[in-house]
C-alpha positions as a Markdown table, in Angstrom:
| # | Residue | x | y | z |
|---|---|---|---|---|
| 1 | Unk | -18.7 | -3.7 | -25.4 |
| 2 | Unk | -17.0 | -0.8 | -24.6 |
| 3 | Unk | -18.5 | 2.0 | -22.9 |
| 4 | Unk | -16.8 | 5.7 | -23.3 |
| 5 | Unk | -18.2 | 6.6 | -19.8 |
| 6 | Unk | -16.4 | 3.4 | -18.0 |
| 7 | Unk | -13.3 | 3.9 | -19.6 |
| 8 | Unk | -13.0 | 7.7 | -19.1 |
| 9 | Unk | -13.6 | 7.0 | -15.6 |
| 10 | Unk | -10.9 | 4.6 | -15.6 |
| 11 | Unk | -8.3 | 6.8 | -17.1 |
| 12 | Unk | -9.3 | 9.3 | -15.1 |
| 13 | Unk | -8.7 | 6.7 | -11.8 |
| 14 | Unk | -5.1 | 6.0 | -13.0 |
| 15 | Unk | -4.2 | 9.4 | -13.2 |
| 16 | Unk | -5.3 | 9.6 | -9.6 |
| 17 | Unk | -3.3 | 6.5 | -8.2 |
| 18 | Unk | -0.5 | 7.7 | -10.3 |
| 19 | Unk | -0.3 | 10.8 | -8.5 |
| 20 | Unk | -0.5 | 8.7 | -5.2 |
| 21 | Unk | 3.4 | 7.8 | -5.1 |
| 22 | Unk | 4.4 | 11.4 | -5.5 |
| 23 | Unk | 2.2 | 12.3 | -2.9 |
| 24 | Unk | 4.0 | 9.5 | -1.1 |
| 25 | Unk | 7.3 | 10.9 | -1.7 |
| 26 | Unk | 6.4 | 14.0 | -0.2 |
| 27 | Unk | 5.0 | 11.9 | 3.1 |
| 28 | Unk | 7.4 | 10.2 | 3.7 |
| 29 | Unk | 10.0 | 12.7 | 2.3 |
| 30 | Unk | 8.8 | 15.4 | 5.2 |
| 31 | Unk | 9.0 | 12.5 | 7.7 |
| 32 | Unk | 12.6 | 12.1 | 7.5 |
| 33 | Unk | 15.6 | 13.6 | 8.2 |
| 34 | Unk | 16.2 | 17.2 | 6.2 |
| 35 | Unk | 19.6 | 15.5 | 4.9 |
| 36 | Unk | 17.2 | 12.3 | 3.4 |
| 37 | Unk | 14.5 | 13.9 | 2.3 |
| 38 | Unk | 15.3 | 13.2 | -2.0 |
| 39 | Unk | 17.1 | 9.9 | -1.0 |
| 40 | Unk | 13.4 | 9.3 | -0.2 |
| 41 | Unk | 12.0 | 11.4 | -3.3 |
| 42 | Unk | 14.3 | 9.4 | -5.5 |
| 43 | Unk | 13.3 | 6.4 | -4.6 |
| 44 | Unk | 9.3 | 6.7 | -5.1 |
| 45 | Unk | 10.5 | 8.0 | -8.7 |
| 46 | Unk | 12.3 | 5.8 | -9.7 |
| 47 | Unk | 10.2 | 3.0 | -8.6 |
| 48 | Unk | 7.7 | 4.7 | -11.2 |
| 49 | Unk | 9.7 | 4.4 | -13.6 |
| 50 | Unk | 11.6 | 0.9 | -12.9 |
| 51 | Unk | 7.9 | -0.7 | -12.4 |
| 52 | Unk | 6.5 | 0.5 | -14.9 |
| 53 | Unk | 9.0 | -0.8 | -17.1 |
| 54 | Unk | 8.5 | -4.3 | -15.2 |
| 55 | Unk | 5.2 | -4.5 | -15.4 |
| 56 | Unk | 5.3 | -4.2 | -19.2 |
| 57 | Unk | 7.2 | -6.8 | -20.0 |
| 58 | Unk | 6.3 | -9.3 | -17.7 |
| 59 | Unk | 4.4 | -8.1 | -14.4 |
| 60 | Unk | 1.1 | -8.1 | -15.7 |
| 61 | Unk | 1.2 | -11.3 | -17.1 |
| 62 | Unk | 2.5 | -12.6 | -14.1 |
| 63 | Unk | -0.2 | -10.8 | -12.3 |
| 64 | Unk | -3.1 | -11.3 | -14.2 |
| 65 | Unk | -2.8 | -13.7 | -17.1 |
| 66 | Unk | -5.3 | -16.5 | -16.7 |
| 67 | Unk | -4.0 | -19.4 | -14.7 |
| 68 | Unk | -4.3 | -21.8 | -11.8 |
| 69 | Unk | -0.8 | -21.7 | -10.9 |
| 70 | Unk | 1.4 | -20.4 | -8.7 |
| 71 | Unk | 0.9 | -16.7 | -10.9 |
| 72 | Unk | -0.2 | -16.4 | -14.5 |
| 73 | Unk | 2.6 | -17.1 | -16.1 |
| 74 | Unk | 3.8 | -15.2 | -19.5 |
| 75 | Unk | 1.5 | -15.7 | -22.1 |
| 76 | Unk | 0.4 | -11.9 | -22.2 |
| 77 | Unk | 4.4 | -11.5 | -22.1 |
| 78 | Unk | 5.3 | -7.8 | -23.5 |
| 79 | Unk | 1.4 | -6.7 | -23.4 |
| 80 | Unk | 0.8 | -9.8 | -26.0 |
| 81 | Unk | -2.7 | -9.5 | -27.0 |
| 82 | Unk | -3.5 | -7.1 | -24.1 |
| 83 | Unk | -5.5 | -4.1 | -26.7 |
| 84 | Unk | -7.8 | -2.1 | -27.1 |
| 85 | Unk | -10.7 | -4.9 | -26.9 |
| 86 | Unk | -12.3 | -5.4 | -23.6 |
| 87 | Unk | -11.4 | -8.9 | -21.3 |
| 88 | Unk | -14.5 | -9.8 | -20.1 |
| 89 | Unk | -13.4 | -11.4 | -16.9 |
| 90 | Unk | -11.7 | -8.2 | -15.3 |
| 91 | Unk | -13.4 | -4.9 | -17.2 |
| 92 | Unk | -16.1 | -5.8 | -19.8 |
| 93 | Unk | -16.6 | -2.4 | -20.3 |
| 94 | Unk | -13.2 | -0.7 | -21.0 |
| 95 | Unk | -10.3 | -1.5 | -23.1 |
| 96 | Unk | -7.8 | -4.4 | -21.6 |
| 97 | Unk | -4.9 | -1.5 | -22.1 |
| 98 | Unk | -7.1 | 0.7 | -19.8 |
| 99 | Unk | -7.2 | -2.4 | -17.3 |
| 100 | Unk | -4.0 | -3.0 | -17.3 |
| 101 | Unk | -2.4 | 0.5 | -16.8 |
| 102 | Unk | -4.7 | 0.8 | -13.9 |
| 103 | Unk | -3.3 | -1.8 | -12.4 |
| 104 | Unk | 0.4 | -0.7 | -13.2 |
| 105 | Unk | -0.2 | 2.1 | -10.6 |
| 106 | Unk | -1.0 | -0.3 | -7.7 |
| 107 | Unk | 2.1 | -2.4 | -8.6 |
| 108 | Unk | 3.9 | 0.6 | -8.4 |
| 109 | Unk | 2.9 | 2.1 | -5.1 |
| 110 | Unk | 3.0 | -1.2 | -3.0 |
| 111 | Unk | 6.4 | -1.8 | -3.0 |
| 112 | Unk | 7.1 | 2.1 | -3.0 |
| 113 | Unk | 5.1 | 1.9 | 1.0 |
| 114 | Unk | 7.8 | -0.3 | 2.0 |
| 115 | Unk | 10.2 | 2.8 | 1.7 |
| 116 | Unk | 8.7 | 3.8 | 4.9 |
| 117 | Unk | 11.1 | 0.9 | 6.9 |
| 118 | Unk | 14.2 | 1.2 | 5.9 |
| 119 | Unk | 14.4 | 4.9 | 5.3 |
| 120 | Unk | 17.3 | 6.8 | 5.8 |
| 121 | Unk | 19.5 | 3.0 | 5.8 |
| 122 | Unk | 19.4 | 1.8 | 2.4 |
| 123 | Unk | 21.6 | 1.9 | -0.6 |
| 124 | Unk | 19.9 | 3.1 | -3.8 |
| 125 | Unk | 21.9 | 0.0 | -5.4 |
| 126 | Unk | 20.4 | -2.1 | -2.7 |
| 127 | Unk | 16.6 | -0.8 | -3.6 |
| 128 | Unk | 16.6 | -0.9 | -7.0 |
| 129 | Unk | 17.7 | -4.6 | -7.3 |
| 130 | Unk | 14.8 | -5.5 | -3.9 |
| 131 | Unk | 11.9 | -3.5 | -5.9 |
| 132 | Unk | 12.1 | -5.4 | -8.8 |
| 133 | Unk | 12.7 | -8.4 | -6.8 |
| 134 | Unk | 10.0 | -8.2 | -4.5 |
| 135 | Unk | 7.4 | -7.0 | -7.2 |
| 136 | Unk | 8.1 | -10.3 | -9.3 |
| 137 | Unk | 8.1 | -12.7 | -6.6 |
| 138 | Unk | 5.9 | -11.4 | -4.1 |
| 139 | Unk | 3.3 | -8.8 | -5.4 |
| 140 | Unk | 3.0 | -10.6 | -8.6 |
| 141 | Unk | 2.1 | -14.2 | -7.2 |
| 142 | Unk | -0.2 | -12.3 | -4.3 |
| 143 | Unk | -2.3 | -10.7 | -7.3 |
| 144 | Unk | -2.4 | -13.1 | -8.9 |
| 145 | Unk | -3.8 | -15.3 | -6.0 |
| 146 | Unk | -6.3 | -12.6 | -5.1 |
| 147 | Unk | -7.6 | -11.0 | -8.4 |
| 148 | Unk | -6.3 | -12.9 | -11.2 |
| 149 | Unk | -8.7 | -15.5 | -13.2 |
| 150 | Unk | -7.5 | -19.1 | -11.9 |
| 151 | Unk | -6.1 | -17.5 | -8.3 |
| 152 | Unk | -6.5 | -19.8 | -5.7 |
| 153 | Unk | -7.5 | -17.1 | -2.8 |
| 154 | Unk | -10.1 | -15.5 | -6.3 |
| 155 | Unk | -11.4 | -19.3 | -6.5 |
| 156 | Unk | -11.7 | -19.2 | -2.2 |
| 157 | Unk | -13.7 | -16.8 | -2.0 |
| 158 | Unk | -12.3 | -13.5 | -0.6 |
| 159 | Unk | -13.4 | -10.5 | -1.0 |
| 160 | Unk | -10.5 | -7.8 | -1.6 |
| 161 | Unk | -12.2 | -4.8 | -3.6 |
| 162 | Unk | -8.7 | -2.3 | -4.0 |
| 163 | Unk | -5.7 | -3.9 | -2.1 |
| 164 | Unk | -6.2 | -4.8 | 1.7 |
| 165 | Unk | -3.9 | -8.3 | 0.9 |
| 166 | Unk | -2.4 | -7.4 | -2.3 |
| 167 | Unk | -1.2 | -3.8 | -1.6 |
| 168 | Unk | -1.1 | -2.9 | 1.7 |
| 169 | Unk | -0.9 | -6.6 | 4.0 |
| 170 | Unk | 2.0 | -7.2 | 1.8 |
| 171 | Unk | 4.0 | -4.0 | 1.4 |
| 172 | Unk | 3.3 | -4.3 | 6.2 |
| 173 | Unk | 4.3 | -7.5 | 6.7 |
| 174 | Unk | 7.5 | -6.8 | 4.0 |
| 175 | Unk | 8.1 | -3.7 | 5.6 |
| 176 | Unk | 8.4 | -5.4 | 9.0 |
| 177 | Unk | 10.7 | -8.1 | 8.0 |
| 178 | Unk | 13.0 | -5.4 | 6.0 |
| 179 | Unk | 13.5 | -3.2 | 9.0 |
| 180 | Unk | 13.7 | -6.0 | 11.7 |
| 181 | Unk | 16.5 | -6.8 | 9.2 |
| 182 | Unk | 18.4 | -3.9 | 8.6 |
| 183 | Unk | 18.8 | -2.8 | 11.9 |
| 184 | Unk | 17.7 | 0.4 | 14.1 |
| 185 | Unk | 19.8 | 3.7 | 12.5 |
| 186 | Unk | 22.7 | 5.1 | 14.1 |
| 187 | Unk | 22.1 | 6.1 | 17.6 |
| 188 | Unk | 18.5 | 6.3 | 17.8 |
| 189 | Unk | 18.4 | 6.0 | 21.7 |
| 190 | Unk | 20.3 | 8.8 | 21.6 |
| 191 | Unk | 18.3 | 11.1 | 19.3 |
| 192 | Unk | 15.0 | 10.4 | 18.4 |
| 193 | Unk | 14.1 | 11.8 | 14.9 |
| 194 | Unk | 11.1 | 14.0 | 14.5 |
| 195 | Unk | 9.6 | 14.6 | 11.0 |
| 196 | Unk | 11.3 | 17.6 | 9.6 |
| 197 | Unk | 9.0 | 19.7 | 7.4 |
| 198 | Unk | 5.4 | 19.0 | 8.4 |
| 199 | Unk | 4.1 | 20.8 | 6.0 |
| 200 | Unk | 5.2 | 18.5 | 3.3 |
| 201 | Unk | 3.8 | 15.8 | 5.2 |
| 202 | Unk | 0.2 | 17.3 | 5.2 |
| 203 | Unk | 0.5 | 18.5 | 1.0 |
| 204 | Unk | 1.7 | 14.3 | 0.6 |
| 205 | Unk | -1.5 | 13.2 | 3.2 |
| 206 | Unk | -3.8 | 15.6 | 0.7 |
| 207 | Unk | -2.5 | 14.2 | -2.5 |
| 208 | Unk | -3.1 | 10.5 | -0.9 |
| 209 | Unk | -6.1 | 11.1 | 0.5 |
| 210 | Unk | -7.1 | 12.4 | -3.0 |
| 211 | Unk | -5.5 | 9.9 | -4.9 |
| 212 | Unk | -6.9 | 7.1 | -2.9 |
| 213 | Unk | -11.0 | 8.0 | -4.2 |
| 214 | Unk | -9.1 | 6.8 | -7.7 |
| 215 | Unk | -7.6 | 3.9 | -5.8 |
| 216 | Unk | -11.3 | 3.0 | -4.2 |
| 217 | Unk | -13.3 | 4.0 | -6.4 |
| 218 | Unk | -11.9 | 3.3 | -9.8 |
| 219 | Unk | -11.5 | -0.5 | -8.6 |
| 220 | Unk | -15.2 | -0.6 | -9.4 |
| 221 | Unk | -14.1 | -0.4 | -13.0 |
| 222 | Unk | -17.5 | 1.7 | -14.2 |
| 223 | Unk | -18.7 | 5.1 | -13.3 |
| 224 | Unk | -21.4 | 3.4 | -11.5 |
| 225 | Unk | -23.1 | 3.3 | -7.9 |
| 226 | Unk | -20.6 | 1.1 | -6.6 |
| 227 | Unk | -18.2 | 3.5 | -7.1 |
| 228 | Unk | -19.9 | 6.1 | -5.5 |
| 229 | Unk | -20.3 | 3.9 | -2.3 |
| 230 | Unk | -16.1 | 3.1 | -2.8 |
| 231 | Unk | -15.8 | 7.2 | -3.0 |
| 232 | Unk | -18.1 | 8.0 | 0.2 |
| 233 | Unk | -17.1 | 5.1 | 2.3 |
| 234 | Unk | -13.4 | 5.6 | 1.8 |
| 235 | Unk | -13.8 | 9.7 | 2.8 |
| 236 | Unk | -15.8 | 8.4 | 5.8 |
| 237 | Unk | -13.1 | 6.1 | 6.9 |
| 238 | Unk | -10.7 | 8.5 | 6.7 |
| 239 | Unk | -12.1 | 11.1 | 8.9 |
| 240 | Unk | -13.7 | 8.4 | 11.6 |
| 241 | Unk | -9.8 | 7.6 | 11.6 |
| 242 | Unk | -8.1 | 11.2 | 11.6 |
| 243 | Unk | -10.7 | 12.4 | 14.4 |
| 244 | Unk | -10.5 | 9.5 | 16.3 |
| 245 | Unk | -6.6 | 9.6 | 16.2 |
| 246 | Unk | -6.3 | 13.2 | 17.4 |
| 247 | Unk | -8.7 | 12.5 | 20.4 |
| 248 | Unk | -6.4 | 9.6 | 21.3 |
| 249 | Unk | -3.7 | 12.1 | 21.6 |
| 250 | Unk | -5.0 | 14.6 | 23.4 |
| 251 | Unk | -6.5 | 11.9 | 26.1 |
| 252 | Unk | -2.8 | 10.1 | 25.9 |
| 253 | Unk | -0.8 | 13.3 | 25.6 |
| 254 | Unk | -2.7 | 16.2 | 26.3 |
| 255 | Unk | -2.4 | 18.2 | 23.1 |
| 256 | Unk | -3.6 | 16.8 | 19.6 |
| 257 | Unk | -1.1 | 17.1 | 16.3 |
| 258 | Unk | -1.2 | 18.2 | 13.3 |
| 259 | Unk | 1.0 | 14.5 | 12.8 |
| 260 | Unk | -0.8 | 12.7 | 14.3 |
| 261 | Unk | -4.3 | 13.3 | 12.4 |
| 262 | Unk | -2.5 | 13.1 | 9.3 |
| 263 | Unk | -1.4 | 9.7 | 10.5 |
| 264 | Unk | -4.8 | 9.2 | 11.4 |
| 265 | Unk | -6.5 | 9.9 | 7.9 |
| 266 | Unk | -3.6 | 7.3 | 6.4 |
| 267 | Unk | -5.0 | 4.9 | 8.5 |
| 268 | Unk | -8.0 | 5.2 | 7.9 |
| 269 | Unk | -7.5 | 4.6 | 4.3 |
| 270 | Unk | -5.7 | 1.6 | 4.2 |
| 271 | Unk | -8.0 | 0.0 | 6.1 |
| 272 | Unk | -10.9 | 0.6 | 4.1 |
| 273 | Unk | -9.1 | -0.4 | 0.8 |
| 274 | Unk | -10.5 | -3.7 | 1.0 |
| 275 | Unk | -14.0 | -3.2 | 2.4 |
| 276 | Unk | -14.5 | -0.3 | 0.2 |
| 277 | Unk | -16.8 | -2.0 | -2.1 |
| 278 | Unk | -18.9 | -4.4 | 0.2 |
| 279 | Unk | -19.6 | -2.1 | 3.2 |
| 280 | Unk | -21.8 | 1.0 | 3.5 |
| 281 | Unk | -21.1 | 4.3 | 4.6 |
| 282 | Unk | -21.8 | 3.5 | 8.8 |
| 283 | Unk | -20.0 | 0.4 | 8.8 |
| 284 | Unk | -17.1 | 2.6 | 7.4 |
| 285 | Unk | -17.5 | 5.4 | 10.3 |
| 286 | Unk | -16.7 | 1.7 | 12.7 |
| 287 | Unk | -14.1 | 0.6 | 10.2 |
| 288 | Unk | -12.2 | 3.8 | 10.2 |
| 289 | Unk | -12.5 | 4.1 | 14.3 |
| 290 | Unk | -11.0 | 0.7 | 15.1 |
| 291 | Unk | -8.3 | 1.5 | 12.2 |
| 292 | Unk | -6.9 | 4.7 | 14.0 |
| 293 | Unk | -7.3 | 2.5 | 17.7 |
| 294 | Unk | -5.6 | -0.3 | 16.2 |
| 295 | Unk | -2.6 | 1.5 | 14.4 |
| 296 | Unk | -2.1 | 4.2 | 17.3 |
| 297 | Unk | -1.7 | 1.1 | 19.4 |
| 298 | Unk | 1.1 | -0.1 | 16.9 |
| 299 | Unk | 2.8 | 2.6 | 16.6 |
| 300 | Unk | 2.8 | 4.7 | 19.8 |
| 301 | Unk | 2.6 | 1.3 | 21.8 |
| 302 | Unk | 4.1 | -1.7 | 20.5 |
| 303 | Unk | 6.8 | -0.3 | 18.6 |
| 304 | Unk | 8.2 | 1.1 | 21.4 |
| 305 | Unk | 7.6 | -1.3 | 23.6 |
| 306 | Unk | 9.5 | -4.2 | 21.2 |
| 307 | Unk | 12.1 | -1.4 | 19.9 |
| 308 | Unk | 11.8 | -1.7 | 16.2 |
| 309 | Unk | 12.7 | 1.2 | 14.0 |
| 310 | Unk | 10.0 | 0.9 | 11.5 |
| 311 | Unk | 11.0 | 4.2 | 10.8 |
| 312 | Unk | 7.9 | 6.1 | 9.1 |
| 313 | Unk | 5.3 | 3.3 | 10.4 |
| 314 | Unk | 5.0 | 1.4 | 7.2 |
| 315 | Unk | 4.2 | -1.6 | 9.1 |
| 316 | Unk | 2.1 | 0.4 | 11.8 |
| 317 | Unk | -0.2 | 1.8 | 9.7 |
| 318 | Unk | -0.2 | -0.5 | 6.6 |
| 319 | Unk | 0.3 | -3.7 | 7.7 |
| 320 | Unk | -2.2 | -3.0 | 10.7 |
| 321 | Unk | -4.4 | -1.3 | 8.8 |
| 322 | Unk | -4.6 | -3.7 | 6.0 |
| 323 | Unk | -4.9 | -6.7 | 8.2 |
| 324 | Unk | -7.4 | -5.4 | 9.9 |
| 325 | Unk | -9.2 | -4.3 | 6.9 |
| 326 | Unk | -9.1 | -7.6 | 5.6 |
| 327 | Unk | -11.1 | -9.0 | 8.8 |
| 328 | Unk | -13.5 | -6.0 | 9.0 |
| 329 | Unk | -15.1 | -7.4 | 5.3 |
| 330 | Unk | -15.5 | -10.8 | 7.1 |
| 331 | Unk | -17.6 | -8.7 | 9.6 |
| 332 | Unk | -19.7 | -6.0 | 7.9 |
| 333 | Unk | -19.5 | -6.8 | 4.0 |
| 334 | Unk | -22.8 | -6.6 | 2.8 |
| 335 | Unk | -24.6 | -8.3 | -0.4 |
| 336 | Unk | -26.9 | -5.2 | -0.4 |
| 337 | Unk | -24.2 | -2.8 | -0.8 |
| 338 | Unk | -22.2 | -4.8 | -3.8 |
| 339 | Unk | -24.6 | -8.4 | -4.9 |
| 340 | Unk | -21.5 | -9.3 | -6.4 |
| 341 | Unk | -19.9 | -9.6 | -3.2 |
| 342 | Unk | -20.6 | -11.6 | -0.2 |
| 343 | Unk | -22.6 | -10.9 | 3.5 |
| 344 | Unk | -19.9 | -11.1 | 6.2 |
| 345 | Unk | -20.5 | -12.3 | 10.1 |
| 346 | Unk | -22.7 | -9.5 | 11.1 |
| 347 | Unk | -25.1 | -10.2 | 8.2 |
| 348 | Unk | -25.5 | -14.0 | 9.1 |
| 349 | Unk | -22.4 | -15.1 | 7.2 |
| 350 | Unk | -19.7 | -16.5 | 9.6 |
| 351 | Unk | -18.0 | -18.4 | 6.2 |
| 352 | Unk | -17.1 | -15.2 | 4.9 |
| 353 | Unk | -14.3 | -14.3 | 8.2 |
| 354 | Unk | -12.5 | -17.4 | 8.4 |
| 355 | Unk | -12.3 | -16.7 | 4.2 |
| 356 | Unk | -10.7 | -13.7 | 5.4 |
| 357 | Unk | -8.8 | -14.7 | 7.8 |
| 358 | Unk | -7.2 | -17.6 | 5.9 |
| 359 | Unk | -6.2 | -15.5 | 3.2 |
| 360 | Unk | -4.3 | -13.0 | 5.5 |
| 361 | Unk | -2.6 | -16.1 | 7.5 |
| 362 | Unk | -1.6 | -17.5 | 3.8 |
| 363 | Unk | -0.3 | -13.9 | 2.8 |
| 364 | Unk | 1.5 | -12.9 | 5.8 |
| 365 | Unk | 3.2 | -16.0 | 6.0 |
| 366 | Unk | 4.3 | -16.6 | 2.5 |
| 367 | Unk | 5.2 | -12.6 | 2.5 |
| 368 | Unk | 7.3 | -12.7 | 5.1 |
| 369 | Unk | 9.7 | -15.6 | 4.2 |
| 370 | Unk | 10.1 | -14.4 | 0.5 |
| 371 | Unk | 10.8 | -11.0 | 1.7 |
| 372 | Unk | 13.6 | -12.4 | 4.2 |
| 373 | Unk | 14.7 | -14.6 | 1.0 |
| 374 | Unk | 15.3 | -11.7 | -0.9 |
| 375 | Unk | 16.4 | -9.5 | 1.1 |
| 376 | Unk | 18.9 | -11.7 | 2.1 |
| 377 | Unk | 19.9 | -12.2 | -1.5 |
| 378 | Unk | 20.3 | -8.7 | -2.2 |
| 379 | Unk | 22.5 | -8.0 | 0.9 |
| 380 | Unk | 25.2 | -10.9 | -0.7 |
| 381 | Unk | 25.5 | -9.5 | -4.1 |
| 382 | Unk | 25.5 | -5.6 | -3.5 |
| 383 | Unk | 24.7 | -5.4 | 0.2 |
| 384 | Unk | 22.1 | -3.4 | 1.5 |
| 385 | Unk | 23.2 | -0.6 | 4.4 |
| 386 | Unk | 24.8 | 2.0 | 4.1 |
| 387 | Unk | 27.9 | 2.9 | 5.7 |
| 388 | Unk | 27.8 | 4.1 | 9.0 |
| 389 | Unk | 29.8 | 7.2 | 7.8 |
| 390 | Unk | 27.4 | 7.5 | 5.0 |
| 391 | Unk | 24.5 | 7.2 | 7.3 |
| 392 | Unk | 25.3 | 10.2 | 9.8 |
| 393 | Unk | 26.5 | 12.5 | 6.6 |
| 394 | Unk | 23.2 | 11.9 | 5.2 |
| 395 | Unk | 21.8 | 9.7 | 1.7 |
| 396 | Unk | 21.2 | 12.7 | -0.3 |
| 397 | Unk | 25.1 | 13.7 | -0.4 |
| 398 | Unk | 26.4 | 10.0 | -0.3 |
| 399 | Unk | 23.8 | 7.9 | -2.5 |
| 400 | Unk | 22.6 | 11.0 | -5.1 |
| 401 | Unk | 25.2 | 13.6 | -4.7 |
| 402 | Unk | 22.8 | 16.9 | -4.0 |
| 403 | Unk | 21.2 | 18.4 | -1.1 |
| 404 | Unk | 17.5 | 19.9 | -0.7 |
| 405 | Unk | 18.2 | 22.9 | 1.6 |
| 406 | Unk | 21.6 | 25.1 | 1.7 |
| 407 | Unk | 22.4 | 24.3 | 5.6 |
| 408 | Unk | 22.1 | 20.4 | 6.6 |
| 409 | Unk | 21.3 | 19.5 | 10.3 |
């Protein structure tokens, strides 16, 4: 039966994810280079629109149509049958439409993180044809595995409240592979970039940090206590992280950033993605602590140390963070926060870790050879970098034909 409350709530929650990959735009858009800034804009729009348009027709079927195969296959083809009546095995109490839209925005934004490694390198072509690519034959098949009725990892066991494996352990590990790929940009040695308009990069952080209590919260599907404890545990994480990130600097470096705790908060919020609905509020102060140690160790440690240019820390951040995630719901999910749910380690349930970790060995591996596949496969029929000449004048003037500012670097 529907219920007005749940599905207000809901469209409420969409509007807030949806307004996540703008406020990834402008992250990721002050982050780069002042002559790349809309390549990077244009990009997280048009994945909008392109995904949204893909996940239409077939995505969600893929996604979510009940199944024990490899995905869903395409019985809710073109949003076949999917109305205004509830379907009781994913929101009871909202319309399947409402369901499904919400969902559209995490299909949209995962592949939109993986921006964040090949930024600056890419041809528009190139990312266009990889998007749809890599939301059909990885993010479909992953979320379907994880959430969809008749998903293997779903039938397992695992515990993935808003997108630990589906969004963010995929969009890491793919962002990895595509920049290991692609190659380092022009003479980085040389000249290191530094994000050119902070202040873009802290209105982006806000309108994620925002965005994300949609994200969390609205994956409880009901204005209801679990979503209250998705809400408060996800603002907890993210400023255990932030803090915990600018003390790091100023031990490391002396002097704390402004970039750096903006880091920090991301951090934190990927990581508690998945835990967000099993853990309570103190477990989420730990979860958020370990996230900013663990993802300041991958970016300001072993990036440099291996040389890759994950160029805004796609990788660093979301593929750490949602990794780790993952694991931390093996260790402090709790059946007295969500009875739905499952007790992890520290609550007397070692079952519920190697769960975990299973499903993030099964994801990273199977992520990371598709991604390579189609990557690979896009570089053949329209290749993927940009021309070195293109590179140094900038993508905004060689892939779009426009500039943001009136002088260029």
């Amino acid at each position: 039966m529907i219920n007005s409350g749940d599905t207000a709530f809901v469209f409420v929650c969409t509007a807030l994810v949806m307004l996540m990959t703008p406020g990834l735009a402008f992250f990721y858009g002050g982050m780069v280079r002042r002559k790349n800034i809309l390549s990077v804009l244009m990009q997280c729009f048009v994945a909008l629109c392109v995904l949204t348009i893909q996940w239409m027709i077939f995505g969600y079927s893929l996604s979510f149509a009940p199944g024990a195969g490899f995905w869903g296959g395409l019985s809710w083809l073109g949003l076949r049958t999917v109305g205004a009546s509830p379907y009781m095995d994913y929101g009871p109490t909202i319309p399947h439409q409402a369901f499904m839209i919400f969902q559209a925005m995490f299909a949209i934004i995962t592949p939109a993180l993986i921006i964040g490694a090949f930024a600056e390198r890419m041809k528009f072509s190139a990312f266009l044809l990889f998007i749809i690519l890599w939301a059909t034959f990885v993010y479909d098949p992953v979320c379907h595995w994880v959430w969809g009725v008749g998903g293997w990892l779903r039938n397992f066991g695992v515990l993935d409240f808003a997108g630990g494996i589906v969004v963010h352990t995929t969009a890491g590990v793919a962002a990895l592979v595509t920049t290991l790929a692609i190659g380092n940009r022009k003479n980085l040695d040389r000249n290191i970039p530094a994000p050119h308009n902070l202040p873009l990069v802290a209105l982006g952080t806000a309108l994620l940090w925002f965005g994300w209590f949609g994200f969390n919260g609205g994956s409880a599907l009901a204005a209801n206590g679990l979503a209250i404890n998705a809400f408060v545990v996800s603002n907890a994480a993210a400023a255990s992280a932030g803090l915990s990130w600018a003390l790091m600097e100023w031990i490391r470096n002396g002097k704390p950033t402004t970039f750096g705790i903006l880091t920090g908060t991301i951090a934190g919020l990927a990581t508690i993605t998945p835990a967000s609905g099993f853990v309570s509020p103190f477990s989420a102060l730990i979860i958020g602590t370990l996230a900013s140690l663990f993802c300041f160790i991958g970016v300001s440690i072993i990036k440099p140390k291996f040389g890759y240019d994950d160029s805004l820390d796609a990788f660093g951040v979301h593929g750490i963070g949602g990794i780790l995630g993952t694991l931390m719901v093996g260790l402090f999910a709790s059946k007295a926060v969500n009875a739905a749910g499952a007790d992890g380690l520290f609550f007397g349930n070692s079952k519920q870790l190697l769960i975990q970790s299973t499903a993030v060995l099964a994801t990273v591996a199977y992520t990371a050879v598709v991604t390579f596949i189609i990557y690979k496969l896009v570089d053949f029929i329209v290749g993927i970098r940009v021309k070195e000449k293109d590179e140094l004048i900038g993508l905004d003037l060689t892939q779009h034909r426009e500039r943001a500012y009136t002088v260029l670097e």
